[in-house]
VOVOBA-556658 format. One record per residue (C-alpha): x, y, z; residue number from 1. Coordinates in nm, 2 decimals. Each point is the difference from the previous one (the first is absolute). Layout:
<pt><c1>X</c1><c2>Y</c2><c3>Z</c3><num>NUM</num></pt>
...
***
This chain:
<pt><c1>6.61</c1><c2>21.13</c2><c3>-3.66</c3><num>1</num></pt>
<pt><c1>-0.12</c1><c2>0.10</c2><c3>-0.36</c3><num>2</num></pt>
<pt><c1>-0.11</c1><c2>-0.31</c2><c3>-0.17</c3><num>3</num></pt>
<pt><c1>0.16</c1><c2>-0.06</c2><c3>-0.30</c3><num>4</num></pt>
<pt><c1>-0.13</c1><c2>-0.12</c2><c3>-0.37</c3><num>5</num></pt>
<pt><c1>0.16</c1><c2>-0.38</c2><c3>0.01</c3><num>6</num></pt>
<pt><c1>0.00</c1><c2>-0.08</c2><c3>0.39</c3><num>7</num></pt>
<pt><c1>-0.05</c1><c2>-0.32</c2><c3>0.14</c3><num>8</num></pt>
<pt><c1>-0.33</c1><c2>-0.10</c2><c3>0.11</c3><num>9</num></pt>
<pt><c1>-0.16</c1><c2>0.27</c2><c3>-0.21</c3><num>10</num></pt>
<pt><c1>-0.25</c1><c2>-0.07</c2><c3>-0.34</c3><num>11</num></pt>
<pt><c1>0.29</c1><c2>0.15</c2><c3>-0.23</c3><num>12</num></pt>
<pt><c1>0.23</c1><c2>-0.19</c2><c3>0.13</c3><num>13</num></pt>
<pt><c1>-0.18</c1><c2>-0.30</c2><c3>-0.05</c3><num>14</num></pt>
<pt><c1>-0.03</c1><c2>0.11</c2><c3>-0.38</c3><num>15</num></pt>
<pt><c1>0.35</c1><c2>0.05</c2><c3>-0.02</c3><num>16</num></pt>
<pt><c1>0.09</c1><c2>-0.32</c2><c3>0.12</c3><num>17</num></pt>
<pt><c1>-0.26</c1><c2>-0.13</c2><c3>-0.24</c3><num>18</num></pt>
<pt><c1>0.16</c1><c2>0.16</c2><c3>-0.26</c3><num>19</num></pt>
<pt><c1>0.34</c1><c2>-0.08</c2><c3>0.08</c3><num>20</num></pt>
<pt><c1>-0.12</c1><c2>-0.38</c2><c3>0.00</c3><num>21</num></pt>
<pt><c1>-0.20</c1><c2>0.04</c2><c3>-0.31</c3><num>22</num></pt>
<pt><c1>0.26</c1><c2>0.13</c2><c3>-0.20</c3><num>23</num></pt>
<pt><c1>0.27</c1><c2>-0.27</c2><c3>0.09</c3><num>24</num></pt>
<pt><c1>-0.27</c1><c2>-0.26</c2><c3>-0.02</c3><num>25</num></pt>
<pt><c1>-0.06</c1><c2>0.12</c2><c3>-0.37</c3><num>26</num></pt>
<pt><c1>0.44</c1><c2>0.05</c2><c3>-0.06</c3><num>27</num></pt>
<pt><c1>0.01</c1><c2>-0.40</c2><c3>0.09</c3><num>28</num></pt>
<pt><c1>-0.33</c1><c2>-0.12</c2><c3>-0.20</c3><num>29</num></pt>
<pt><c1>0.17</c1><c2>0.21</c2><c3>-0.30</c3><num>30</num></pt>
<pt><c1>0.33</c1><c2>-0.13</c2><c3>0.01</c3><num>31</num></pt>
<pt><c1>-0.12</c1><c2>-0.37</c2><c3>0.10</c3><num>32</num></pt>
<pt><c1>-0.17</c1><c2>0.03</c2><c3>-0.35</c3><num>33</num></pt>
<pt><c1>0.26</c1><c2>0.06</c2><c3>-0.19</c3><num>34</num></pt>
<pt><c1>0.18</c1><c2>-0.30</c2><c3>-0.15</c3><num>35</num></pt>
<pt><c1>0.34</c1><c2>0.00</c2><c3>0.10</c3><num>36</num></pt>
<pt><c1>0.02</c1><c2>0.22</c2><c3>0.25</c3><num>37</num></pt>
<pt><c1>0.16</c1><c2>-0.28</c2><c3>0.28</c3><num>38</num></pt>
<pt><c1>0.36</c1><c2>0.00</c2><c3>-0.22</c3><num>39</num></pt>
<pt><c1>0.07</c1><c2>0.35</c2><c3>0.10</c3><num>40</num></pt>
<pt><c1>0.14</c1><c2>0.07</c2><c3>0.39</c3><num>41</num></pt>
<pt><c1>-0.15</c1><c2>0.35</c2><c3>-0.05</c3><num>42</num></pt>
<pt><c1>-0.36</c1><c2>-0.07</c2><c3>-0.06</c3><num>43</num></pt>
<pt><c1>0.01</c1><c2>-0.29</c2><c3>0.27</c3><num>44</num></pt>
<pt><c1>0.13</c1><c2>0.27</c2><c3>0.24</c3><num>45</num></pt>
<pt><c1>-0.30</c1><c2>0.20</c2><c3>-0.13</c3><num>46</num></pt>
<pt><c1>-0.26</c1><c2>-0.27</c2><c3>0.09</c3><num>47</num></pt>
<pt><c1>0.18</c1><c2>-0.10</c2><c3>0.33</c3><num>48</num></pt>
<pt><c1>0.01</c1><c2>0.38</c2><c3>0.15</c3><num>49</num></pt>
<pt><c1>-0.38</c1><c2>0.08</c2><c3>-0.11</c3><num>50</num></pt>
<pt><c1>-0.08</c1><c2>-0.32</c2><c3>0.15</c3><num>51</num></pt>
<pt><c1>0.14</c1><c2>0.11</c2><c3>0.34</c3><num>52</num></pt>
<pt><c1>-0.20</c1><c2>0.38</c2><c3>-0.04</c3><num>53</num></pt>
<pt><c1>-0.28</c1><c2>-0.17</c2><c3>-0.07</c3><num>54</num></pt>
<pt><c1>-0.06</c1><c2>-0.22</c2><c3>0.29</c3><num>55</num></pt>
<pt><c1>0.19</c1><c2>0.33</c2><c3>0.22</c3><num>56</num></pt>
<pt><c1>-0.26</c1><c2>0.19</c2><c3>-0.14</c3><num>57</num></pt>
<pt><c1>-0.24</c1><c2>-0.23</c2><c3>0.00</c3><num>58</num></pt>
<pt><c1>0.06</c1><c2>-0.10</c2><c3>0.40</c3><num>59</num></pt>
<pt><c1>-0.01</c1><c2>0.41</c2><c3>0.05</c3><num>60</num></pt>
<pt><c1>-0.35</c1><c2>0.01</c2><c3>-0.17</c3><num>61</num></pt>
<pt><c1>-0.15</c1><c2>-0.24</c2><c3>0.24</c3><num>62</num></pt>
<pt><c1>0.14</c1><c2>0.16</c2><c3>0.28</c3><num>63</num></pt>
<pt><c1>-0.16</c1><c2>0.30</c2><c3>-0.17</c3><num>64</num></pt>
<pt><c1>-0.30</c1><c2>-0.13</c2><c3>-0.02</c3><num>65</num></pt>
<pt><c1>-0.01</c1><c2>-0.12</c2><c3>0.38</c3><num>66</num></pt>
<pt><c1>0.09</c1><c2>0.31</c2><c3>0.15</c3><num>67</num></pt>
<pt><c1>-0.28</c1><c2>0.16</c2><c3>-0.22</c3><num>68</num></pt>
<pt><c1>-0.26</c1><c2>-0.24</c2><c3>0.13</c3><num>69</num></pt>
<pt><c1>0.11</c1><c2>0.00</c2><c3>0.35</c3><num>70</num></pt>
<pt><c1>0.08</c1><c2>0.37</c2><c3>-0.03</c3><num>71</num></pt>
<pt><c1>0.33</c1><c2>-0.09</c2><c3>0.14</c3><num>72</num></pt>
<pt><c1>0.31</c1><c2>0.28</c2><c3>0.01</c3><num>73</num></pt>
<pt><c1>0.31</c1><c2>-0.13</c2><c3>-0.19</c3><num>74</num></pt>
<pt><c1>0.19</c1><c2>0.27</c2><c3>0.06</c3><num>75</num></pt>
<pt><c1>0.27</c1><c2>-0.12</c2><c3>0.34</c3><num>76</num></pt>
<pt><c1>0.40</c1><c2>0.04</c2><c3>-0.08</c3><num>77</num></pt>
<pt><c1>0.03</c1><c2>-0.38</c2><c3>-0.02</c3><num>78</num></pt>
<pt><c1>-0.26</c1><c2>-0.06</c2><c3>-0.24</c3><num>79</num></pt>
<pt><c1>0.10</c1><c2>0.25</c2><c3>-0.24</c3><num>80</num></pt>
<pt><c1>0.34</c1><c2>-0.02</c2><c3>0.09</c3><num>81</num></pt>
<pt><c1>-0.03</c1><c2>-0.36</c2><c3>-0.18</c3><num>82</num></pt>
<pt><c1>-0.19</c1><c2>0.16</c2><c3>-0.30</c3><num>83</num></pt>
<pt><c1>0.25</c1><c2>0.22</c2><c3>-0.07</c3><num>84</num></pt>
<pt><c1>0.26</c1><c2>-0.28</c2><c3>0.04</c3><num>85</num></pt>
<pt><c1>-0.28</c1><c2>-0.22</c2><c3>-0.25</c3><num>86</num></pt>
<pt><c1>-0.05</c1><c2>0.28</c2><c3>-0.24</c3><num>87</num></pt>
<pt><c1>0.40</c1><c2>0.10</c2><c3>-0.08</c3><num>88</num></pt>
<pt><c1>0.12</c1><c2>-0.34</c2><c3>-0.01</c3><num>89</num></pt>
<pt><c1>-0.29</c1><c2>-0.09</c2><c3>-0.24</c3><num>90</num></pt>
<pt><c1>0.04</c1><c2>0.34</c2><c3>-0.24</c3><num>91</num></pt>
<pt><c1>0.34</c1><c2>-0.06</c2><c3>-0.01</c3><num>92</num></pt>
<pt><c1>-0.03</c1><c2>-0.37</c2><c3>-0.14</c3><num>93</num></pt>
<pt><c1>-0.28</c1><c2>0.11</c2><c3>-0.24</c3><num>94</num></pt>
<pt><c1>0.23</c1><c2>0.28</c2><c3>-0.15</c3><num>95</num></pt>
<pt><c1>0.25</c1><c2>-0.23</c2><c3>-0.01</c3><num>96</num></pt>
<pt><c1>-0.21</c1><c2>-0.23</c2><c3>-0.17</c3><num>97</num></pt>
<pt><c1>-0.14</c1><c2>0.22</c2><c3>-0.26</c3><num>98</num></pt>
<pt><c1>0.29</c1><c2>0.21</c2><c3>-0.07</c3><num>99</num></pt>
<pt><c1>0.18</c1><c2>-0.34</c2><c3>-0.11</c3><num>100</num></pt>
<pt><c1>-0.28</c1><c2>-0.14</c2><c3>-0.18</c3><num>101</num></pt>
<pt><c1>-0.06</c1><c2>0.31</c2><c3>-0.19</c3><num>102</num></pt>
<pt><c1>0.35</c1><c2>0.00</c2><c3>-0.08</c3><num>103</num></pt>
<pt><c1>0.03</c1><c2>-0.30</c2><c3>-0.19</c3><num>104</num></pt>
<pt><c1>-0.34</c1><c2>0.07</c2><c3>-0.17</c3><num>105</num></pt>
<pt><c1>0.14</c1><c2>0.27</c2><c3>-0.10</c3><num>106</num></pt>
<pt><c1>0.33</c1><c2>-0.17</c2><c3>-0.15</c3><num>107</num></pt>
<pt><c1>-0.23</c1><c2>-0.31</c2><c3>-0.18</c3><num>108</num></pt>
<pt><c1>-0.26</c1><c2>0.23</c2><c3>-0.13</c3><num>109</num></pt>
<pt><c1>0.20</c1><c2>0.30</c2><c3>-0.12</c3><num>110</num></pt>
<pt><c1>0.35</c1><c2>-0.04</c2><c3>0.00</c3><num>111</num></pt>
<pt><c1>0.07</c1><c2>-0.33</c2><c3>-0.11</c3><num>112</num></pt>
<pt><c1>-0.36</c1><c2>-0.06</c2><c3>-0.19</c3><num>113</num></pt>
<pt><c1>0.04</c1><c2>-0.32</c2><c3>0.18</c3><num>114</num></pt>
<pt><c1>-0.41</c1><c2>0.00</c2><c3>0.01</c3><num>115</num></pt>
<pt><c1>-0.04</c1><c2>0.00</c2><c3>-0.38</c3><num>116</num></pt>
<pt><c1>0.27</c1><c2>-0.30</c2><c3>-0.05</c3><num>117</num></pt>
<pt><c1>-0.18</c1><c2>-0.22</c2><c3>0.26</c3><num>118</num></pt>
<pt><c1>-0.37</c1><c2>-0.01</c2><c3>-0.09</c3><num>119</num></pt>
<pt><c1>-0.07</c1><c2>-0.24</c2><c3>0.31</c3><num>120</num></pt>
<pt><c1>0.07</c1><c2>0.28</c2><c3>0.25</c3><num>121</num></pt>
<pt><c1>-0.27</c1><c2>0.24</c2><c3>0.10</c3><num>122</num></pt>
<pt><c1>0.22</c1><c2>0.31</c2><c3>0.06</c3><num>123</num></pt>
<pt><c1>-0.38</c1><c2>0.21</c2><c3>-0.02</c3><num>124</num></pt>
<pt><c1>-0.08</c1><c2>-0.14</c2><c3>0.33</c3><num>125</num></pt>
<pt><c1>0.32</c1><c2>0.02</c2><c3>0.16</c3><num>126</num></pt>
<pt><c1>-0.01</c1><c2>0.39</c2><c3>-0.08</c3><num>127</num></pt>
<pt><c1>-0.32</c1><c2>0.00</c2><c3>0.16</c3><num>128</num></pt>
<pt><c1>0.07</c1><c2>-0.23</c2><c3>0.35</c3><num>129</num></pt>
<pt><c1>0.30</c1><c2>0.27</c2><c3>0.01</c3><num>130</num></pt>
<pt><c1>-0.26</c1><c2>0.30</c2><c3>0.00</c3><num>131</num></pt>
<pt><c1>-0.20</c1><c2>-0.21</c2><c3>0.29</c3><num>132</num></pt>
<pt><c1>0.27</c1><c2>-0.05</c2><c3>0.20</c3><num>133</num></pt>
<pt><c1>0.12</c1><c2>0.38</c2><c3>-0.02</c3><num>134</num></pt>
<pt><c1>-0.37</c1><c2>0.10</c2><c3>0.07</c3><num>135</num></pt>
<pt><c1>0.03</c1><c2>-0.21</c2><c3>0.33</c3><num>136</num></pt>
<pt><c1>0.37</c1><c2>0.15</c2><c3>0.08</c3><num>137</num></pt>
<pt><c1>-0.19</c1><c2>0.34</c2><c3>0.00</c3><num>138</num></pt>
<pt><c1>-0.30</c1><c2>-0.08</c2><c3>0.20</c3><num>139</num></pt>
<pt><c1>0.24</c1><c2>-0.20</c2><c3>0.24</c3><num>140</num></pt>
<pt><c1>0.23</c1><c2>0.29</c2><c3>0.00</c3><num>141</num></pt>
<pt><c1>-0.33</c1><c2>0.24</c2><c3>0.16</c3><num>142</num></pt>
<pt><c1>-0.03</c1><c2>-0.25</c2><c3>0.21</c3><num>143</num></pt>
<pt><c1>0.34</c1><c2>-0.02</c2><c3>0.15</c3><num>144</num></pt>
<pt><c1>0.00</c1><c2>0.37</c2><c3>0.02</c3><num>145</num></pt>
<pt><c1>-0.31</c1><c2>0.01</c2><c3>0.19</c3><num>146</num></pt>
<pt><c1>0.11</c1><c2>-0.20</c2><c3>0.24</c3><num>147</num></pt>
<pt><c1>0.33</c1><c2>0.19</c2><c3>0.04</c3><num>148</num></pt>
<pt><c1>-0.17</c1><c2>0.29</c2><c3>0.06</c3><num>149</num></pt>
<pt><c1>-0.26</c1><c2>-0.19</c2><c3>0.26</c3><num>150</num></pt>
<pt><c1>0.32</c1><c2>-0.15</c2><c3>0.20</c3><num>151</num></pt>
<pt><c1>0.16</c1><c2>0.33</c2><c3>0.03</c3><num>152</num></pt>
<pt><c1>-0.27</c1><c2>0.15</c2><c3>0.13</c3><num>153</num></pt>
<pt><c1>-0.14</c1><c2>-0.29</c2><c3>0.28</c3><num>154</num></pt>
***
């Protein structure tokens, strides 16, 4: 089988999952930071989803990480059969997560100027956890279709 860019057990998928862990890591130090973030359902969806990538991702990286140093083949249907599981039910909660986050950044900071009436609120670093959390959607989402690709073909 041709190995692909992303696989499991391989050095670029251990970046990817880095990266994927990274990313929602940074979404949830952002948004944390922001005062006033906890009184709005969307943002605490936000924190709550790239929580769960980020210890998926993380958990993936060490597993990663041993079948790099054992030189170990990750590749069996049951394995990557519960990747693929792993990945789509993760991307799917962080779209979710940042599509509804973004939206009502969208509606305080543009539409209703609700950022410029309420000087407590950070709406800068909302904007900016959003952009974090849609950077990890799409490294998640190479992921996922990685390991499609891998299960259809074991």
């Amino acid at each position: 089988m041709k190995e692909l860019i992303g696989s499991p057990g391989t050095l670029s998928g251990l970046v990817l999952r880095l990266g994927q862990c990274g990313f929602a890591a940074a979404s949830i130090g952002v948004m944390a930071s922001a005062a006033g973030f906890s009184s709005y359902t969307a943002f605490c969806y936000l924190i709550a989803s790239m929580g769960l990538q980020m210890l998926w991702s993380f958990g993936l990286a060490c597993l990663d990480i041993y079948a790099l140093r054992r030189n170990r083949d990750l590749q069996n249907p049951v394995l990557v059969s519960l990747f693929v599981v792993g990945d789509w039910v993760t991307a799917m909660l962080s779209l979710a997560a940042a599509c509804s986050s973004a939206g009502v950044t969208v509606l305080y900071v543009r539409d209703l100027n609700f950022c410029r009436e309420q000087d407590h609120l950070l709406c800068g670093r909302f904007e900016i956890s959003v952009v974090l959390a849609f950077i990890t959607w799409a490294l998640i989402a190479i992921s996922s279709h990685v390991m499609f690709w891998i299960l259809a073909s074991v």
